[in-house]
LUMVEX-285588 format. One record per residue (C-alpha): residue number from 1; residue in three letters; chain; x, y, z. Coordinates in pm, 1 decimal. Each point is the difference from the previous one (the first is absolute). Layout:
LUMVEX-285588
<node><num>NUM</num><residu>Ala</residu><chaine>A</chaine><x>X</x><y>Y</y><z>Z</z></node>
...
//
This chain:
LUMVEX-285588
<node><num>1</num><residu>Unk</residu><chaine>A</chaine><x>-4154.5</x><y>884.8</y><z>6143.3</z></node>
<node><num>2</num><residu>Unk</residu><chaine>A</chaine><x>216.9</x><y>117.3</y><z>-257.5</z></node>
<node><num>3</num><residu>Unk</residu><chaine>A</chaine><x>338.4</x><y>-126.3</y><z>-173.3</z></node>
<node><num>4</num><residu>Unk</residu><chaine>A</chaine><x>224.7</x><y>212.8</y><z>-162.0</z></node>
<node><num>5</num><residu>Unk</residu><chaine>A</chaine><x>170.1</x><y>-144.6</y><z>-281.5</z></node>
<node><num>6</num><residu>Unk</residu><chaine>A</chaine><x>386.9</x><y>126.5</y><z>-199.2</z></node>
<node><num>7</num><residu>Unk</residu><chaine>A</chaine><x>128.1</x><y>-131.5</y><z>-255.7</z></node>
<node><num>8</num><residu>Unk</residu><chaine>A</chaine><x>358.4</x><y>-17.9</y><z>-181.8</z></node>
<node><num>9</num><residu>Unk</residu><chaine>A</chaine><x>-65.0</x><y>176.5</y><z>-331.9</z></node>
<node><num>10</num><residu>Unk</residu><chaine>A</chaine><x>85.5</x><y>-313.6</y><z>-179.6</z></node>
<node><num>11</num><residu>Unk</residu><chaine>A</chaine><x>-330.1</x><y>-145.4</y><z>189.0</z></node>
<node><num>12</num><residu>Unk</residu><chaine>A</chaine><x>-240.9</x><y>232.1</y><z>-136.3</z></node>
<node><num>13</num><residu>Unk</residu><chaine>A</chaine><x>-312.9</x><y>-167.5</y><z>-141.6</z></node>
<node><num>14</num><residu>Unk</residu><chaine>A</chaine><x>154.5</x><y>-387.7</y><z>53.6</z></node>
<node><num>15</num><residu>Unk</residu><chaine>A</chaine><x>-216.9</x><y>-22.3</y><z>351.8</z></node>
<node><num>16</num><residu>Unk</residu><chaine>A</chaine><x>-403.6</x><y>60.3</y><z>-17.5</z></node>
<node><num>17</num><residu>Unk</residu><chaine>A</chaine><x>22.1</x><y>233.3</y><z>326.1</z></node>
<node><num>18</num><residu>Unk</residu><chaine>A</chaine><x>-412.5</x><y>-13.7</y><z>-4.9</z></node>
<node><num>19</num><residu>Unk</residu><chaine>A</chaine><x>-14.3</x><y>-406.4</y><z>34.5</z></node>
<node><num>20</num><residu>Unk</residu><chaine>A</chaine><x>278.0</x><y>7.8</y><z>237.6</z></node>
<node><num>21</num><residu>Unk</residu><chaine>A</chaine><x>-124.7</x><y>241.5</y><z>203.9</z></node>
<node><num>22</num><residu>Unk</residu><chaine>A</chaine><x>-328.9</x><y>-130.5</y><z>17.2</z></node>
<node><num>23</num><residu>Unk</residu><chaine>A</chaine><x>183.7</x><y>-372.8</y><z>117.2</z></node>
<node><num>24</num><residu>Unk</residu><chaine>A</chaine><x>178.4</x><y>239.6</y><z>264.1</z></node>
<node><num>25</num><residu>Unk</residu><chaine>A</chaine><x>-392.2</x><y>132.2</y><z>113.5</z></node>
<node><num>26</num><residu>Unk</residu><chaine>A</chaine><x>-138.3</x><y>-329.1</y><z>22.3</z></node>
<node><num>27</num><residu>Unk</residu><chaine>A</chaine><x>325.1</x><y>-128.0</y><z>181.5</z></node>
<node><num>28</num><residu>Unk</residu><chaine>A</chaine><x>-18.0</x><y>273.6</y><z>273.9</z></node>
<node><num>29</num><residu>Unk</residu><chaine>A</chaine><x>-373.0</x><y>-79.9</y><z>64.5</z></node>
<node><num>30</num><residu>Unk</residu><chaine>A</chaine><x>72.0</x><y>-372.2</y><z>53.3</z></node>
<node><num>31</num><residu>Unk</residu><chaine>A</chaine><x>318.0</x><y>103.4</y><z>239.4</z></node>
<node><num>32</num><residu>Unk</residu><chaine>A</chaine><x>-281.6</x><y>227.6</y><z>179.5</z></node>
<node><num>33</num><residu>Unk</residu><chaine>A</chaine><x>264.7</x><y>297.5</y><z>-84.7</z></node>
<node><num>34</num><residu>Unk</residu><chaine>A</chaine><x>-218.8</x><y>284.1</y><z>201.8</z></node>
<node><num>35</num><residu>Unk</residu><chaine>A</chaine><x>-26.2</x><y>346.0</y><z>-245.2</z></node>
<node><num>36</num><residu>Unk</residu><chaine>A</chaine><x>133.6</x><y>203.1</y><z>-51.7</z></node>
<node><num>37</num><residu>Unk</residu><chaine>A</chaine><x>308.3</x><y>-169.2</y><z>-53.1</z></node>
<node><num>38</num><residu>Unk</residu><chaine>A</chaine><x>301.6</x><y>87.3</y><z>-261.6</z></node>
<node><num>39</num><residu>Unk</residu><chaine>A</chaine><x>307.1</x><y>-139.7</y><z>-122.7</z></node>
<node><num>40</num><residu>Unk</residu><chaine>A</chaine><x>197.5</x><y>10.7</y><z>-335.4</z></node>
<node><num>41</num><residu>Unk</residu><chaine>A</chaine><x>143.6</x><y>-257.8</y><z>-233.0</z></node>
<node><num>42</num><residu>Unk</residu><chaine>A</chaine><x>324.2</x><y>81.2</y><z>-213.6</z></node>
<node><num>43</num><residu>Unk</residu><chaine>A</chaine><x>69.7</x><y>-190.7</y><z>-327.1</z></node>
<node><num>44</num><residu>Unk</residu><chaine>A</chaine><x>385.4</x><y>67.3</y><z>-70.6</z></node>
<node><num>45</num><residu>Unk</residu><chaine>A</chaine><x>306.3</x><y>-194.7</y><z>-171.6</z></node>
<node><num>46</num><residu>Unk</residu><chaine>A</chaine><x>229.8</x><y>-237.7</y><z>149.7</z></node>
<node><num>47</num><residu>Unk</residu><chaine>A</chaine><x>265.3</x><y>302.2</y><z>22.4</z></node>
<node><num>48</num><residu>Unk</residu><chaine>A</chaine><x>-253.4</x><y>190.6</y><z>185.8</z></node>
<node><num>49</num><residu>Unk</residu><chaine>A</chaine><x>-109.9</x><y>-283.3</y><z>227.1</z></node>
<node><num>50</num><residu>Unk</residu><chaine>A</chaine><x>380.2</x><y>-98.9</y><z>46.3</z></node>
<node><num>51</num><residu>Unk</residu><chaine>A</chaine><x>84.2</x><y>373.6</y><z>143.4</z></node>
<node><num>52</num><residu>Unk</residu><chaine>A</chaine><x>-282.8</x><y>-26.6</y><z>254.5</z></node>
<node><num>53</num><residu>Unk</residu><chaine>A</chaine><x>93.5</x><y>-369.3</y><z>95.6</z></node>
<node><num>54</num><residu>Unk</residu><chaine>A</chaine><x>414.9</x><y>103.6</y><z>62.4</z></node>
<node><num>55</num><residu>Unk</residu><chaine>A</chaine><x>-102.3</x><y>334.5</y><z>162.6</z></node>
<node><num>56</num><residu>Unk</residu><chaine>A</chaine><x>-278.0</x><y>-187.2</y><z>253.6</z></node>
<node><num>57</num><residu>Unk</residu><chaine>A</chaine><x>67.0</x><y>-335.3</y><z>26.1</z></node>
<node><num>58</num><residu>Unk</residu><chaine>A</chaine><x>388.9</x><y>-24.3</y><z>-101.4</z></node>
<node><num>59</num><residu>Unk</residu><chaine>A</chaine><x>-106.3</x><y>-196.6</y><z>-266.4</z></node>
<node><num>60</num><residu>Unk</residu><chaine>A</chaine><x>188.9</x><y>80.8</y><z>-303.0</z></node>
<node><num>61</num><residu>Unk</residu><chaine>A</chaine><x>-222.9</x><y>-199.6</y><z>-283.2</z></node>
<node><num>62</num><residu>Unk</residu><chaine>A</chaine><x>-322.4</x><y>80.4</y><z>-113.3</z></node>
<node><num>63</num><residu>Unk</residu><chaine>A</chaine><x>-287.5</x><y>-192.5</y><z>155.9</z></node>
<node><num>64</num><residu>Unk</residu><chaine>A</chaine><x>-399.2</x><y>-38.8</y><z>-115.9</z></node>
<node><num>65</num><residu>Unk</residu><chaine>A</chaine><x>-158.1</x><y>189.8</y><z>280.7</z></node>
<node><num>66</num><residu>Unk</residu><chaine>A</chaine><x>105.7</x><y>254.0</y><z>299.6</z></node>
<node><num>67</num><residu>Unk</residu><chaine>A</chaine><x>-288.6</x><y>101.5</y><z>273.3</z></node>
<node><num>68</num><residu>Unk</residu><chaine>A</chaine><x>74.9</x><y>348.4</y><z>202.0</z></node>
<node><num>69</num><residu>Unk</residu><chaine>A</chaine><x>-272.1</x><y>-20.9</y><z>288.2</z></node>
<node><num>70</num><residu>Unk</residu><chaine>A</chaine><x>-110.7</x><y>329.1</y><z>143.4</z></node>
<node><num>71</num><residu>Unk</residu><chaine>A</chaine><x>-312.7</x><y>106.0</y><z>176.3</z></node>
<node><num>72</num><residu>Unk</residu><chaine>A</chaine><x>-39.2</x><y>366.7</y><z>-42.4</z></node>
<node><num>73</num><residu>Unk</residu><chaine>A</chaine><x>-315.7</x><y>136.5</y><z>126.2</z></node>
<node><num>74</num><residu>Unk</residu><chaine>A</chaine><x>-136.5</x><y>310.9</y><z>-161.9</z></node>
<node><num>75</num><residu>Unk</residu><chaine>A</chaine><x>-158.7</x><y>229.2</y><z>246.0</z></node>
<node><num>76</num><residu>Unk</residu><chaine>A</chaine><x>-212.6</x><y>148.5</y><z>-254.2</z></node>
<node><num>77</num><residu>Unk</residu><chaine>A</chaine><x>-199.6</x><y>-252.9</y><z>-88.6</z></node>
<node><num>78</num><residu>Unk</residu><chaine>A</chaine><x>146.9</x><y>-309.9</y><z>180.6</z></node>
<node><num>79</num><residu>Unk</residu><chaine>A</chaine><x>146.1</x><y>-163.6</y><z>-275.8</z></node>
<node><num>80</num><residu>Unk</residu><chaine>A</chaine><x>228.5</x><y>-264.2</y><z>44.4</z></node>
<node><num>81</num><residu>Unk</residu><chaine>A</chaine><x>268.6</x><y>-23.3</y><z>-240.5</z></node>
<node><num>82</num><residu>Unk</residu><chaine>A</chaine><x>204.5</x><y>-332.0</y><z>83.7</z></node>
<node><num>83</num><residu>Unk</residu><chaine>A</chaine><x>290.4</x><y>-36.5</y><z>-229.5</z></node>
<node><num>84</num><residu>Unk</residu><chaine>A</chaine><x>132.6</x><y>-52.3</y><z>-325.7</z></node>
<node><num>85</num><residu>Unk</residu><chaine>A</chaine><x>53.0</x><y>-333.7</y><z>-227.0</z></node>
<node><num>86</num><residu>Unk</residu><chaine>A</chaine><x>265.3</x><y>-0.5</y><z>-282.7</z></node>
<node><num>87</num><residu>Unk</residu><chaine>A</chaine><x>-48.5</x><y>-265.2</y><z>-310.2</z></node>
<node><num>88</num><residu>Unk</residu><chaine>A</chaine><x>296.2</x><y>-48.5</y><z>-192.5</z></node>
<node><num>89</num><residu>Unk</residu><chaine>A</chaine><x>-207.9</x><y>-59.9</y><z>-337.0</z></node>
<node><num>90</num><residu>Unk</residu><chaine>A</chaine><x>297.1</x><y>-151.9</y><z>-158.8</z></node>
<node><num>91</num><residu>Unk</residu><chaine>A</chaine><x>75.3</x><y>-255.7</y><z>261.5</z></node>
<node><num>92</num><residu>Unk</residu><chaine>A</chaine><x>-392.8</x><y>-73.4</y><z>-28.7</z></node>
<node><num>93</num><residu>Unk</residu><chaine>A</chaine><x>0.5</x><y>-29.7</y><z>-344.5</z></node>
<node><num>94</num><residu>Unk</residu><chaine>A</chaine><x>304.7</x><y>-270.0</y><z>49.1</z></node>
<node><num>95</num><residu>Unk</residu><chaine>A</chaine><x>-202.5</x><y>-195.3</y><z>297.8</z></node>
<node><num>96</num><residu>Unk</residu><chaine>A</chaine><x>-294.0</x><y>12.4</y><z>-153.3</z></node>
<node><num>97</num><residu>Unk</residu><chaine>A</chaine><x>170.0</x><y>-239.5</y><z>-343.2</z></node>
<node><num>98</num><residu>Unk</residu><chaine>A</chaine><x>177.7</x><y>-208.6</y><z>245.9</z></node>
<node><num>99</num><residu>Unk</residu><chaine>A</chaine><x>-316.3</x><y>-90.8</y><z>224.8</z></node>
<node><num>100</num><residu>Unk</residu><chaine>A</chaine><x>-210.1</x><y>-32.0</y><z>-332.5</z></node>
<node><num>101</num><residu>Unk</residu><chaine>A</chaine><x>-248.5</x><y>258.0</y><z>94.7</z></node>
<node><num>102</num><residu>Unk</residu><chaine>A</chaine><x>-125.8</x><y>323.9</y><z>-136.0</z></node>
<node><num>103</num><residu>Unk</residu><chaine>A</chaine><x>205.9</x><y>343.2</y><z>95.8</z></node>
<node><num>104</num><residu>Unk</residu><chaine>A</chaine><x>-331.7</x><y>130.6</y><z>132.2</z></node>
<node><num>105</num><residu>Unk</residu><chaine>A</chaine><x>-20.5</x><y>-287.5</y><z>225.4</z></node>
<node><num>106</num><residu>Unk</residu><chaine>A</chaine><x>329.0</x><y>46.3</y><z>119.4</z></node>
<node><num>107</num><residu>Unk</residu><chaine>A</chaine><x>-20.0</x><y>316.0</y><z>50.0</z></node>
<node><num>108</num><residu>Unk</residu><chaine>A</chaine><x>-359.0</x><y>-64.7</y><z>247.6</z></node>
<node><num>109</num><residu>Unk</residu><chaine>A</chaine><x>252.7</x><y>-268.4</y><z>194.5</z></node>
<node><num>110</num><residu>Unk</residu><chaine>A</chaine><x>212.6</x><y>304.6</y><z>33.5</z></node>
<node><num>111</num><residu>Unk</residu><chaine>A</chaine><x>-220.6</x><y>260.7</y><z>104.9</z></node>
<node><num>112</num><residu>Unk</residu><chaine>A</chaine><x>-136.3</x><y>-247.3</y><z>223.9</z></node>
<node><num>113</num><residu>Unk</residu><chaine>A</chaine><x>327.4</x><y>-116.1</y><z>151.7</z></node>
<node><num>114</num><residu>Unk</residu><chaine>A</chaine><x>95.8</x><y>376.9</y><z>53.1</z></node>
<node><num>115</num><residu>Unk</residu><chaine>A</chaine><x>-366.3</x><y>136.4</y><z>157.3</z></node>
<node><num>116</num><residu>Unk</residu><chaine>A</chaine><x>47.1</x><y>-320.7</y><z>262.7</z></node>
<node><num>117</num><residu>Unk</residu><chaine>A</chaine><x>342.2</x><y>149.5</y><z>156.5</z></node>
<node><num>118</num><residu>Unk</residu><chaine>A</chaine><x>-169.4</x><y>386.8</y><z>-28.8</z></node>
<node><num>119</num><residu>Unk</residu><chaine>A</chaine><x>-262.8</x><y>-176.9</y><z>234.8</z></node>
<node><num>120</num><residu>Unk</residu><chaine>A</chaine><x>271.8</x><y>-162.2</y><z>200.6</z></node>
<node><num>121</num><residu>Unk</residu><chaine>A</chaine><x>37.5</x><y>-334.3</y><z>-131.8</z></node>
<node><num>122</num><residu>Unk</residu><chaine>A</chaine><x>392.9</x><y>-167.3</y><z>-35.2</z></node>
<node><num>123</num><residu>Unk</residu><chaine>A</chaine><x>101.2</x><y>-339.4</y><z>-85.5</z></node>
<node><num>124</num><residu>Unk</residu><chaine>A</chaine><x>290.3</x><y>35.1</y><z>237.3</z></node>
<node><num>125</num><residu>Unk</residu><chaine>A</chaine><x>-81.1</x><y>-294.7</y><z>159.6</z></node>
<node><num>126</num><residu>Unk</residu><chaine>A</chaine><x>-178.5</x><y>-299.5</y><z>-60.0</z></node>
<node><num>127</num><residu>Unk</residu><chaine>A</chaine><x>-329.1</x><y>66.8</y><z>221.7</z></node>
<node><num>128</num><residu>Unk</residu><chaine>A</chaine><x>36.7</x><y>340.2</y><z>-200.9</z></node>
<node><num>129</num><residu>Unk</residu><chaine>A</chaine><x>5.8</x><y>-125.9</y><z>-290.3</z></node>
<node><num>130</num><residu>Unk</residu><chaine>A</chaine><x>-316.0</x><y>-258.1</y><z>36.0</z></node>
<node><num>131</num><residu>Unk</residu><chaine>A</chaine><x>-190.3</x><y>336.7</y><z>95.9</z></node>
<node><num>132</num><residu>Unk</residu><chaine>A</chaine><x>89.7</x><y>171.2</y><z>-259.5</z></node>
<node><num>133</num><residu>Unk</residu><chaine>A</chaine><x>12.0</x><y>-290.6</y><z>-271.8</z></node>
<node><num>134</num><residu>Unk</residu><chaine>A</chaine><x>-374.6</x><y>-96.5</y><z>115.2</z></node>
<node><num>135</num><residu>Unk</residu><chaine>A</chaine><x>-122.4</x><y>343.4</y><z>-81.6</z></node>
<node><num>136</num><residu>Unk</residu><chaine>A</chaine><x>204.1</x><y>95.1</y><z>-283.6</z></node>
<node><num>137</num><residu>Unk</residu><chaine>A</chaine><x>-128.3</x><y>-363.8</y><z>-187.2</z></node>
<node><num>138</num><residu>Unk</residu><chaine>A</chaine><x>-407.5</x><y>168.0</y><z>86.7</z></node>
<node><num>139</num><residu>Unk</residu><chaine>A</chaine><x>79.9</x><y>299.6</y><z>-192.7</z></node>
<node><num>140</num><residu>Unk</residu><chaine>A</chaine><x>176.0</x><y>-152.9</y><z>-276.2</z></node>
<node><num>141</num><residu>Unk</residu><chaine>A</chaine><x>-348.4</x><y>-188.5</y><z>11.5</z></node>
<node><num>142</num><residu>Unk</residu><chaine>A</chaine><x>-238.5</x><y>277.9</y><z>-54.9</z></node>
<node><num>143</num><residu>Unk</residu><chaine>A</chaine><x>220.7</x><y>88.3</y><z>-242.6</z></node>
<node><num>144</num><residu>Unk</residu><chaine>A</chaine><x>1.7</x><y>-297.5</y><z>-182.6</z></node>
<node><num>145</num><residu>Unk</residu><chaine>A</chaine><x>376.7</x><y>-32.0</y><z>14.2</z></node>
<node><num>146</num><residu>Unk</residu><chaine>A</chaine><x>216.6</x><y>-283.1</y><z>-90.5</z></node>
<node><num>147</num><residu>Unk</residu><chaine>A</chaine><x>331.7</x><y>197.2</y><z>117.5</z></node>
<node><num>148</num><residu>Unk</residu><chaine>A</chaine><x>182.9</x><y>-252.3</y><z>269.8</z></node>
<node><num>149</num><residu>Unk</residu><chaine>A</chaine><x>47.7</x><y>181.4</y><z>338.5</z></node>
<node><num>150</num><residu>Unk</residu><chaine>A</chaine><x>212.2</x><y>-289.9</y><z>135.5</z></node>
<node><num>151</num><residu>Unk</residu><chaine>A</chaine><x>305.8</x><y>95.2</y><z>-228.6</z></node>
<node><num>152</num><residu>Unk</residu><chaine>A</chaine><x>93.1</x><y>292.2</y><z>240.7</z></node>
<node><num>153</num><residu>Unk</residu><chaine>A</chaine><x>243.0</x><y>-131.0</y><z>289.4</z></node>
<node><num>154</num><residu>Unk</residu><chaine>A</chaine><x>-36.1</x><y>84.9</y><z>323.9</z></node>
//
């Protein structure tokens, strides 16, 4: 199982990849993600975030979060790769003073929120949303998270 992180320049050394990563691991293993299994998480600017939000969703303003879902099966070893989650770190940074939390935890709501629609989770709808809301509050959970799920609308 492997996650492959970016980051903005500007991000360098603010996010302890090895503690994150190792929430990702254990996160995986309680979704019963089979190996080998691959993804990547981008941590860009609101401009960056904004581009990819007008140019996908005809959104033009920057949002916290953007899930591309993929399944891509390498025939060399059977990999799956299935998608790619972008994190707007300064929208997280903003959340994370106006829900009282940490930017760390913010950021797990985040990559949480995002892995849940790479597996195929919406909010869409309301029975959607119960499904999704249900497992997103486990893993905030096992990760000890305050961060408020409930804030995203459906």
């Amino acid at each position: 199982m492997g996650v492959h992180f970016e980051l903005a320049p500007e991000y360098e050394g603010v996010i302890d990849l090895v503690a994150l990563n190792n929430n990702i691991q254990m996160m995986m293993v309680h979704l019963d993600i089979p190996e080998p299994t691959n993804f990547s998480i981008a941590f860009v600017n609101d401009t960056a975030i904004q581009e990819l939000n007008l140019k996908f969703r005809e959104v033009d303003s920057p949002t916290d979060v953007l899930s591309f879902p993929v399944e891509e099966v390498n025939p060399e070893d059977n990999s799956v790769y299935i998608g790619d989650i972008i994190i707007s770190m300064e929208t997280a940074m903003k959340q994370s003073q106006e829900q009282s939390i940490t930017p760390i935890d913010e950021i797990h709501l985040l990559i949480i929120h995002g892995f849940l629609h790479l597996l195929g989770y919406d909010h869409d709808t309301e029975e959607k949303k119960e499904d999704m809301w249900v497992e997103q509050s486990e893993l905030l959970d096992l990760f000890h998270c305050p961060a408020n799920p409930d804030r995203y609308a459906a």
